[in-house]
N, C-alpha and C positions, 0 to 999 in steps of 0.2 A: 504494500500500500504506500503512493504517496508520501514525503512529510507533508502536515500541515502547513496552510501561512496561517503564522500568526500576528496577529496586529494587539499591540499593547497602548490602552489608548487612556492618558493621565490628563486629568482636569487641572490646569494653570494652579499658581498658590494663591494665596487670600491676597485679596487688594487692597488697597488703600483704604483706612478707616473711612474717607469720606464719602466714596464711592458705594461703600456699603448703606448709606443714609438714601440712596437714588436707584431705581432701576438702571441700571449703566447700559444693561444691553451690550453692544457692538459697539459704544464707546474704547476711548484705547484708554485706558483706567489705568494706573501705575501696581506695582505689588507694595506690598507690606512689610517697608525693612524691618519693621521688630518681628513681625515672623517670621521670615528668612534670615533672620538670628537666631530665634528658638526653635525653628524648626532644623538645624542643622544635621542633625542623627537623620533625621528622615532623608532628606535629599542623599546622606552618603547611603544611604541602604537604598535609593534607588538608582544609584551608581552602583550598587554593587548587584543588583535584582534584575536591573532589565539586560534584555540580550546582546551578544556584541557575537558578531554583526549586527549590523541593523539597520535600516532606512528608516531617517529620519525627517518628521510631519511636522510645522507650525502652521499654523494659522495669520493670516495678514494682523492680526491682533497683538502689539508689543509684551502683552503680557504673558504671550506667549512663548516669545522667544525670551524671553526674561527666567521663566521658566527651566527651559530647558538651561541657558547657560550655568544657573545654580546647579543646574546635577552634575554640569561639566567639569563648574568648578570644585563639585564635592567628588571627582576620582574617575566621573566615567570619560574616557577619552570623545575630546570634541571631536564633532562631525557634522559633514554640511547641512544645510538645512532646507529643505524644500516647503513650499509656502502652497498649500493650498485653500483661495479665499474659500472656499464653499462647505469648509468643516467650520466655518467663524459662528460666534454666538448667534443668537436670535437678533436679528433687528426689530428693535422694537418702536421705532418711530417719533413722533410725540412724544410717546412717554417716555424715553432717554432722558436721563436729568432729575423728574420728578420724584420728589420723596414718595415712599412707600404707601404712607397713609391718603395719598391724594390719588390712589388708581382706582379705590372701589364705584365715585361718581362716575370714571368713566368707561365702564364697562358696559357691554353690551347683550353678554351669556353670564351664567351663573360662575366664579370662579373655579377652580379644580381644588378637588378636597383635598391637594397635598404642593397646588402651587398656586400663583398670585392672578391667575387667569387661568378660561378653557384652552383647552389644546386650540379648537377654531376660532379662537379671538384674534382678529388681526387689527394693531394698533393702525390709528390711522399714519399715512406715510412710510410703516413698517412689513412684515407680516408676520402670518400666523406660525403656531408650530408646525401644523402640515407643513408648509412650505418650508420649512426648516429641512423635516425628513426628504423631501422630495429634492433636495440640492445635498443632503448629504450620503442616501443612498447608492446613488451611482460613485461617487466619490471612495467610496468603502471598496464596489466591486472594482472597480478601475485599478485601486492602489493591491487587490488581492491577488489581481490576475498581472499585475504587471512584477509581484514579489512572490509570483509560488513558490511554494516551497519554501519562503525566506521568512525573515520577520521584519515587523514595522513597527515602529516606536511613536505615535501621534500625541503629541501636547495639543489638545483643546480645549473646548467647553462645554458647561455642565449642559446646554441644551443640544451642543451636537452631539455629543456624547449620549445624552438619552435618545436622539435619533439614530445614532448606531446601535444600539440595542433593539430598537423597535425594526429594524432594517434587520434586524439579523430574525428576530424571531417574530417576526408578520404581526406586529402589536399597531393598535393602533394610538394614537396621538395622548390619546385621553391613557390610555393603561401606560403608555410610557411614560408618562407624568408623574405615575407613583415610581418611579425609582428617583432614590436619594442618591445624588453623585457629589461624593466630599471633595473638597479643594486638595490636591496632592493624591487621592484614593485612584487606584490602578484598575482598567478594567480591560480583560484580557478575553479578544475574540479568537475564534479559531475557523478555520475555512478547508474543509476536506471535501473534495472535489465541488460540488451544488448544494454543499450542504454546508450552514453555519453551526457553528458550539458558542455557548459560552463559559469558557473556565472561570471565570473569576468578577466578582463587582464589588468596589473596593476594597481593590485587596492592600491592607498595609501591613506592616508589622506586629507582631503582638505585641512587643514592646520598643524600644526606641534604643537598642545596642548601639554602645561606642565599637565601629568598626575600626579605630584607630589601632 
């Protein structure tokens, strides 16, 4: 049989405290130097966890490469970086900016029981999450058949990332809505011939070892 490809695909770190007050969306939002101070054990354990070789994923989002370069600089040998816009967060329109508490007057469906809108909610000027899955679908099989057999290491975000989960296992918008995807949390697909797996959804450490 085959190897698998496997595609390992990590949610960016936490952003800027301020950014966290605003739906940021597809904003280019900065990261969080005091987490990437105290998250340091984590970044070397994913220098030490993801595979090498590997092709490697950003997204047109700064925080992305930002991202990766902290695991670079925590041990894993840097490597170039290919930019795919269409793994990028949700654009969310209008609402980019807006504090938290000022989206419920402008909604137009009931919210989702585990996010801040429905999956078919599209801000005005932005879109929906369908549309999310629908530009990041093809992107998934494109990068799997272009790395059979290999592995791909993708830094994205938490809504493309739930749209590669829905893309692998025919979910729709609304049921991928309920997976929780952690800031830095690893989630490892796998692709054996027409068929997807999924190994892993947030997978981190049990605990936070000095790899030193």
């Amino acid at each position: 049989m085959p190897d698998p490809t496997r595609l390992f695909l990590l949610r960016h770190a936490l952003v800027e405290p301020s950014a966290r007050t605003v739906f940021y969306g597809s904003m280019d939002v900065a990261l969080c130097g005091l987490a990437l101070q105290e998250e340091a054990a984590l970044y070397r354990w994913l220098a030490f966890r993801l595979p090498r070789p590997a092709h490697w994923v950003i997204t047109n989002l700064a925080r992305t490469r930002a991202t990766a370069a902290a695991i670079f600089a925590a041990g894993y040998p840097e490597q170039p970086l290919s930019i795919e816009p269409d793994l990028a967060e949700q654009h969310l329109g209008e609402w980019q900016g807006i504090a938290h508490e000022a989206l419920v007057e402008r909604l137009r469906h009931p919210p989702h029981p585990f996010w801040p809108h429905a999956a078919e909610e599209q801000p005005p000027g932005g879109e929906s999450f369908a549309q999310v899955q629908a530009r990041v679908g093809p992107v998934l099989d494109r990068l799997a058949e272009a790395h059979a057999g290999g592995d791909v290491v993708i830094v994205a975000h938490g809504g493309s990332i739930r749209a590669a989960l829905a893309h692998a296992l025919g979910l729709t918008g609304h049921q991928a809505l309920a997976f929780s995807i952690r800031n830095l949390g690893l989630t490892r697909l796998e692709k054996h011939g027409a068929d997807w797996r999924i190994a892993a959804v947030n997978e981190e450490p049990w605990t936070a070892p000095d790899w030193e």
